[in-house]
C-alpha positions as CSV (number, residue, x, y, z in Angstrom):
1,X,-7.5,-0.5,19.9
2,X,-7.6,-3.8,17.6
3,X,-6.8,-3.3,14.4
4,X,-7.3,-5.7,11.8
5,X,-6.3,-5.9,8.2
6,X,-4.1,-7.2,6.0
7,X,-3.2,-9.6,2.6
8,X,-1.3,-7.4,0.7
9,X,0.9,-3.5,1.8
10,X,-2.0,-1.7,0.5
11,X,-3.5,-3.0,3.6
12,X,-0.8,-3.2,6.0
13,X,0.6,-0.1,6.0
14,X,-2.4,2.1,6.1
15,X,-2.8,0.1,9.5
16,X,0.6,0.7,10.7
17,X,0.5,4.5,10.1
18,X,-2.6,4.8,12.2
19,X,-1.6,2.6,14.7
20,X,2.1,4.9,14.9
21,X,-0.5,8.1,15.2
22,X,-2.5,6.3,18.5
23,X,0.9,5.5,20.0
24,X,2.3,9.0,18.8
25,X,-1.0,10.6,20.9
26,X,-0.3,8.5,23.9
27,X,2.8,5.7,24.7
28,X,0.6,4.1,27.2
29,X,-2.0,3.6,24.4
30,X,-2.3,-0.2,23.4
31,X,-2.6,-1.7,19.8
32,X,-3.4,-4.9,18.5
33,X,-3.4,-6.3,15.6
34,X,-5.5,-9.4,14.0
35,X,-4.3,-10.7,10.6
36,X,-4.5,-13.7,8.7
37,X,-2.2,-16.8,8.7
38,X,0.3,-17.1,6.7
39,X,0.2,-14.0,5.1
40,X,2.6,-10.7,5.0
41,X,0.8,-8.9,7.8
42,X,2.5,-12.1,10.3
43,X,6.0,-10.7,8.9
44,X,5.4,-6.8,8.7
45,X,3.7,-6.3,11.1
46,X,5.9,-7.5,14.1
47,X,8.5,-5.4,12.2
48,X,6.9,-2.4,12.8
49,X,6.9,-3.1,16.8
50,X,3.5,-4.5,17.2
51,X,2.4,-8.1,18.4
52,X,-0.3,-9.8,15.9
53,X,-2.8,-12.4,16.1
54,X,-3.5,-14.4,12.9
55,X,-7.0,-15.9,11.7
56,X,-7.6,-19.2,10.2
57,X,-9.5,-17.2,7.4
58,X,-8.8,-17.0,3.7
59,X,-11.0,-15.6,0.6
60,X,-13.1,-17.2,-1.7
61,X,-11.2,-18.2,-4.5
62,X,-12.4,-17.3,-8.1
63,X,-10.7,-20.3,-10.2
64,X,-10.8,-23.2,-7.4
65,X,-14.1,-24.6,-6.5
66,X,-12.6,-27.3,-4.1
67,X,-10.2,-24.6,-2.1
68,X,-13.4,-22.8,-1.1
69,X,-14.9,-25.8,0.4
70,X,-13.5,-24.8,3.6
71,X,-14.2,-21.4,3.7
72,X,-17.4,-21.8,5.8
73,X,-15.5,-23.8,8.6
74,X,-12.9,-21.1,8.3
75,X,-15.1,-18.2,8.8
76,X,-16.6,-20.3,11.7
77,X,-13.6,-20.5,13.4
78,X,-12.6,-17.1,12.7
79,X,-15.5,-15.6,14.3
80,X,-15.0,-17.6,17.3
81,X,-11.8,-17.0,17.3
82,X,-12.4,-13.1,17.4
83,X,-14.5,-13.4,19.8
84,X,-12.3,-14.8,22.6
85,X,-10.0,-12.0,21.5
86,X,-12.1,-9.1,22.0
87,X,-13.3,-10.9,25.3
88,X,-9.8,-11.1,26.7
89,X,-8.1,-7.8,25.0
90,X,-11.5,-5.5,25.6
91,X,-10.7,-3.1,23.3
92,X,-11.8,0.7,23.3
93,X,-12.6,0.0,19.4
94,X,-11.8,-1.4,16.5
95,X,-10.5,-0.2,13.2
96,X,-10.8,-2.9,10.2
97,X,-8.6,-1.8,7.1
98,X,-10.0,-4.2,4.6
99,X,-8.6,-8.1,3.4
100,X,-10.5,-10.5,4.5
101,X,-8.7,-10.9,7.8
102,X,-10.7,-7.9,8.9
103,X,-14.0,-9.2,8.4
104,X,-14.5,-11.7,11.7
105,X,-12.7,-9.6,13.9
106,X,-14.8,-5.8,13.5
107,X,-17.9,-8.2,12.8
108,X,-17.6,-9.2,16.1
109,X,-16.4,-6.0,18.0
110,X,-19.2,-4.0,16.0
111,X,-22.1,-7.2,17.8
112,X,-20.6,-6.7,21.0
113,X,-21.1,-2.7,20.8
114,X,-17.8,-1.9,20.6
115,X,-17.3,1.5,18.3
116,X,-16.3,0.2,15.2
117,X,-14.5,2.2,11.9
118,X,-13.0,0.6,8.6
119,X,-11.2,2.5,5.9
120,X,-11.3,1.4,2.1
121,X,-8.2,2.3,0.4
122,X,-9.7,2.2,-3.6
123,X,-12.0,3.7,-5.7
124,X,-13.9,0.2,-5.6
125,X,-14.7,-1.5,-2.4
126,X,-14.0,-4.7,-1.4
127,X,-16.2,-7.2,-0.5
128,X,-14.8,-7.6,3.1
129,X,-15.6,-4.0,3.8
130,X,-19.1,-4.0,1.7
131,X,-20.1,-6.6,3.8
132,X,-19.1,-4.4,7.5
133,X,-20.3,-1.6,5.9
134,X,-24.0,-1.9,8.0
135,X,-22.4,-3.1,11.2
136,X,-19.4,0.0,11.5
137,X,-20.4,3.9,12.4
138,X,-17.9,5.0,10.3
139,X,-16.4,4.6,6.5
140,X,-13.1,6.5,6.2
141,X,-12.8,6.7,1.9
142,X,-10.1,7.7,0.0
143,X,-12.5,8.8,-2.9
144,X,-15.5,10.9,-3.5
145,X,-18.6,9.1,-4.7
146,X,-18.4,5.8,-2.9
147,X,-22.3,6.1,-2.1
148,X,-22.7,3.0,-4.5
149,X,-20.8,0.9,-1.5
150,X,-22.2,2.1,1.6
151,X,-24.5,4.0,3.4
152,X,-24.2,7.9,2.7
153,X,-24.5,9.2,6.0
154,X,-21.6,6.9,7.3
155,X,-18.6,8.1,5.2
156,X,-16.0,10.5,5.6
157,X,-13.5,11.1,2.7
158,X,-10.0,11.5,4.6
159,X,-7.6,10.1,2.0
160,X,-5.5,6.9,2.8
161,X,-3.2,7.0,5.9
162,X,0.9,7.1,5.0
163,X,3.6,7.2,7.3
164,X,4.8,10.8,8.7
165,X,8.5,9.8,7.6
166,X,7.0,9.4,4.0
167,X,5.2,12.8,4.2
168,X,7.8,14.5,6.1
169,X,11.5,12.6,5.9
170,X,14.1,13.8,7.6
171,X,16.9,13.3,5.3
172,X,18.1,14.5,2.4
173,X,18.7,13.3,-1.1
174,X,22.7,12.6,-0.8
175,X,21.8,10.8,2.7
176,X,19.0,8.6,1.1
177,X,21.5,7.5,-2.1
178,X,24.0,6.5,0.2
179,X,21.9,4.8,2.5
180,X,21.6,2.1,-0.8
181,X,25.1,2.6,-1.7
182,X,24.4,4.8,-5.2
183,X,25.8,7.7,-6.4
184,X,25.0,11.4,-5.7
185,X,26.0,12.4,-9.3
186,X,23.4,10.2,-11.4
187,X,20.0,10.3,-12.6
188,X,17.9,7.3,-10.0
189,X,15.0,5.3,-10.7
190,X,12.6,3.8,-8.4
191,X,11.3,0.5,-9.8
192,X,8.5,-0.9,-7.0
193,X,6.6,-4.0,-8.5
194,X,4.0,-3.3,-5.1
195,X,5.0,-5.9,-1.6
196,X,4.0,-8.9,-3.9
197,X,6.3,-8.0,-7.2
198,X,5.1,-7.2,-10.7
199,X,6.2,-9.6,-13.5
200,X,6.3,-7.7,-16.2
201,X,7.8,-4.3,-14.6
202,X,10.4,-6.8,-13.7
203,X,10.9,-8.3,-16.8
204,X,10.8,-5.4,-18.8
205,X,13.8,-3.7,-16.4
206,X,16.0,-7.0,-16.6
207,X,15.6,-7.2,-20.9
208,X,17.4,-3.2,-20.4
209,X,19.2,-3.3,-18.1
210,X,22.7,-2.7,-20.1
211,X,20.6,0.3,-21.9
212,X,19.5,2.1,-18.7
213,X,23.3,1.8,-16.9
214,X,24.7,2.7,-19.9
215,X,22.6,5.7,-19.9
216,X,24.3,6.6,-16.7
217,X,20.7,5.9,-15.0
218,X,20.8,4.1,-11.5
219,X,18.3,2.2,-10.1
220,X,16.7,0.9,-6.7
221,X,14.9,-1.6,-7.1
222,X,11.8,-3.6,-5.1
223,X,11.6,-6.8,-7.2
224,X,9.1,-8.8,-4.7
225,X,10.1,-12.0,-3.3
226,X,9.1,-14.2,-5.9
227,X,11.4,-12.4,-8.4
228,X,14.3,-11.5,-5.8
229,X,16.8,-14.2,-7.0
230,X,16.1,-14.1,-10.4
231,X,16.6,-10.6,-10.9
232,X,19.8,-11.0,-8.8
233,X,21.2,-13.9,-10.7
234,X,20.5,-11.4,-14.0
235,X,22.7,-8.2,-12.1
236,X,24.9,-9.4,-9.8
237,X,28.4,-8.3,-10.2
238,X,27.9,-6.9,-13.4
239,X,25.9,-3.1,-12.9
240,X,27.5,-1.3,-9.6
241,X,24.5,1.4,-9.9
242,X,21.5,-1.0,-9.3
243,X,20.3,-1.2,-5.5
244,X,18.0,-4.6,-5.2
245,X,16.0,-6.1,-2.9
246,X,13.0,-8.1,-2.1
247,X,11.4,-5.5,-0.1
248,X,12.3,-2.1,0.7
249,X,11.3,-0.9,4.7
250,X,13.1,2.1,4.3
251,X,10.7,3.9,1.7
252,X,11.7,7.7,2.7
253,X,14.7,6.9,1.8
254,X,13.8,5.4,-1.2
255,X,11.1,8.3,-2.5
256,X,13.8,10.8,-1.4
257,X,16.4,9.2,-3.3
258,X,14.2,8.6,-6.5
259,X,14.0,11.2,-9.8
260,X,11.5,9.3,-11.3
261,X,9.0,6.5,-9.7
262,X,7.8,3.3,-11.8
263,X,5.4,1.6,-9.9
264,X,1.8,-0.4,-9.6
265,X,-1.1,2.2,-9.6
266,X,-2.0,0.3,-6.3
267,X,-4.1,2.8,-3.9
268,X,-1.4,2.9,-0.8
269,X,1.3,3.5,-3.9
270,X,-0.9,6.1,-5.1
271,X,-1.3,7.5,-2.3
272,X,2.2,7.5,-0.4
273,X,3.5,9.2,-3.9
274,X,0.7,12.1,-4.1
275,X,2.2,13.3,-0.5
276,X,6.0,12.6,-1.5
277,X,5.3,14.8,-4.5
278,X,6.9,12.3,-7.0
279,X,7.0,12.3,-11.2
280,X,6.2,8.5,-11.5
281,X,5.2,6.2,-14.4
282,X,1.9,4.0,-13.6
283,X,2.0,0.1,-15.0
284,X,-1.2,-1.2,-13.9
285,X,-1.6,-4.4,-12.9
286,X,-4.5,-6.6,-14.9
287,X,-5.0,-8.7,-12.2
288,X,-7.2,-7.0,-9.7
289,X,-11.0,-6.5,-9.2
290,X,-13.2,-4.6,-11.8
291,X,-9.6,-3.0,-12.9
292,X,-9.6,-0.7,-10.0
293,X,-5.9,0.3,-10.7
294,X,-5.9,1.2,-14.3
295,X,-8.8,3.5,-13.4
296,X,-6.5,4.8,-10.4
297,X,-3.7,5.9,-12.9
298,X,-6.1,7.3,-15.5
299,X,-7.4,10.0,-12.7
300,X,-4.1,10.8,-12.5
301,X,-3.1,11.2,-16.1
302,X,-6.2,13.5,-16.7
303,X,-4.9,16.2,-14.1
304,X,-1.6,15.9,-15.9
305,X,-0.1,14.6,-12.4
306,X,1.3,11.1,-13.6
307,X,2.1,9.1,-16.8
308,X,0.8,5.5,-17.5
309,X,1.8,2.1,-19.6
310,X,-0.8,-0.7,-20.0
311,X,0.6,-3.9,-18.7
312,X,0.8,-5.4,-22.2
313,X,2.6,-2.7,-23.5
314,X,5.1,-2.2,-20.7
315,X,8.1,-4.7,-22.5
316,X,7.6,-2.3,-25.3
317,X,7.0,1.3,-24.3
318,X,7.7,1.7,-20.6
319,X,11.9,2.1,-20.6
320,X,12.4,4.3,-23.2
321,X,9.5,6.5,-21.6
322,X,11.2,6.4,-18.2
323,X,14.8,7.2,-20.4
324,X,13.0,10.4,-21.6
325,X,11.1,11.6,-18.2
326,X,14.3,10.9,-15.9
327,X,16.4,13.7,-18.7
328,X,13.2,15.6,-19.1
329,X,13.7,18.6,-16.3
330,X,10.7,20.4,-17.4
331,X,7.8,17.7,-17.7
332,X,9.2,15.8,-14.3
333,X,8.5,19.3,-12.4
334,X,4.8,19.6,-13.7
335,X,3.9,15.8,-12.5
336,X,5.7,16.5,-9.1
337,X,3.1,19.9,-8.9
338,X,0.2,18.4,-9.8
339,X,0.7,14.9,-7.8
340,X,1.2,16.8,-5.0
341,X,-2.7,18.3,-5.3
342,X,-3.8,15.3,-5.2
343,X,-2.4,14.1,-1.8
344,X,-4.0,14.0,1.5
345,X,-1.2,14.3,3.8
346,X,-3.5,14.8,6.9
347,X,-5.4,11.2,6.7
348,X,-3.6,9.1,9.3
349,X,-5.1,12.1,12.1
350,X,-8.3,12.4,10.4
351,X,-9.2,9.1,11.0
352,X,-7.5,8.5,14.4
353,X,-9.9,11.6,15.3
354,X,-12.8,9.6,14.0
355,X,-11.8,6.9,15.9
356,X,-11.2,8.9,19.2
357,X,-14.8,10.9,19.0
358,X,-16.6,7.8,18.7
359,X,-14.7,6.5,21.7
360,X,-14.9,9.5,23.8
């Protein structure tokens, strides 16, 4: 298989999960994966025990008139580029999980006949996979009525993929809270800002972060790289129950260790919560197409199965909210139920089985 994807986690890790399933069905089973320069997939991926081949491809850029100048010669070269891999790997398919890395590579596979499947993580597609959609024999959706994106009689709603050790972890609470040096005896908080860092989740933590310790509330805490020292040069030394890093591998751990879950309302965040069955607080992030994560969260808050803080009102509202729900025994037990409906633990083999029957 090639599989192709990448930009951002909500990408990358869908990818990985699927790729673990092939490998899980048969060791002598052989994955590639195509990503784009310069970006997180040429770091995560490797990471996760698989080689990668990056793109000279980027996406049009909304504000810069002058950086999309070259986006024609790099879609050019991408395609070309593509096609000397799928000439030399001849691949059984392809599987494209959106980014616009994705887009040469299962453009190609799907000319040359090869069976061809993408998967779009959110509610509303993105223009990398709207523009495969024709050329693929299969859409695996993580929501119902994506009809206004692609052909009907092409999509299968499976959920997105997350990791068996996510859906099924094989340690327990006291052995996750060691694992990032904490305490078995306090309250935790999982703070995750998404693989690229939130601002203002960050900022809001850091302006109480006396309040919270003094609360006898710990925290572990994904501050994304661009934030990493920052947040370390505001902690260090000074609070003994805060866990920090850049980026967290070990996300079992990190669920299993976690009372209460502040994150993004990102689609793979979403989603890898639903099946961990966690009471988390939604910030979503302004900055995405057509909104697509506020309108995540707010699915969520009508079945009662999360809580949510508008970006602007996160410095405000969103610490003493997470003070009440990590104390609040009763209202963190009816989120954990009714997340849990809403996950799809069974994607990752849905879709490999997609993959396989169009193969076989």
């Amino acid at each position: 298989m090639i599989i192709s994807g990448g930009g951002t986690g909500g990408h990358i890790y869908p990818a990985i999960a699927v790729a673990n399933e092939i490998k899980k069905r048969n060791i002598k089973n052989d994955v590639l994966f195509v990503g784009a320069k310069g970006r997180m997939e040429m770091e995560k991926v490797p990471k996760a025990g698989y080689h990668v081949i990056g793109l000279w491809i980027s996406g049009l850029q909304r504000a810069s008139v002058i950086k999309n100048l070259l986006f024609p010669l790099k879609l050019i070269m991408s395609l070309i580029k593509s096609y000397f891999i799928m000439t030399k790997f001849k691949p059984d398919a392809v599987i494209g999980f959106g980014g616009y890395a994705s887009g040469p590579l299962v453009k190609v596979g799907a000319r040359r006949g090869t069976p061809a499947v993408i998967q779009e993580q959110n509610a509303f597609a993105g223009i990398t996979n709207q523009w495969l959609a024709k050329s693929v024999q299969k859409i695996c959706v993580a929501h119902d009525g994506m009809g206004n994106f692609f052909p009907e009689e092409k999509i299968v709603v499976t959920g997105n993929p997350v990791r068996e050790d996510i859906i099924n972890p094989s340690i327990t609470r006291e052995e996750a809270l060691k694992h990032f040096g904490l305490r078995t005896d306090k309250r935790t908080i999982l703070i995750l800002g998404g693989s690229l860092g939130a601002r203002t989740i960050n900022e809001a933590i850091m302006n109480h972060i006396g309040s919270i310790c003094a609360r006898q509330i710990q925290l572990i805490w994904q501050t994304g790289k661009k934030y990493i020292h920052e947040v370390d040069r505001k902690i260090k030394g000074k609070y003994g129950t805060v866990y920090s890093s850049d980026f967290i591998y070990e996300m079992d751990y990190a669920y299993k260790a976690a009372d209460v879950v502040i994150s993004r309302a990102g689609a793979l965040s979403i989603s890898e919560l639903a099946v961990a069955g966690k009471a988390s607080i939604f910030v979503p992030s302004p900055n995405v197409t057509s909104d697509h994560q506020t309108k995540n969260a707010e699915a969520l808050v009508k079945q009662d199965a999360a809580l949510m803080v508008k970006d602007g009102m996160a410095m405000e509202t969103l610490i003493p909210l997470a003070m009440d729900l990590v104390k609040n025994d009763k209202k963190k037990v009816v989120l954990e139920k009714n997340i849990l409906k809403v996950g799809k633990p069974d994607a990752v083999r849905e879709i490999t089985d997609i993959v396989e029957e169009l193969i076989f």
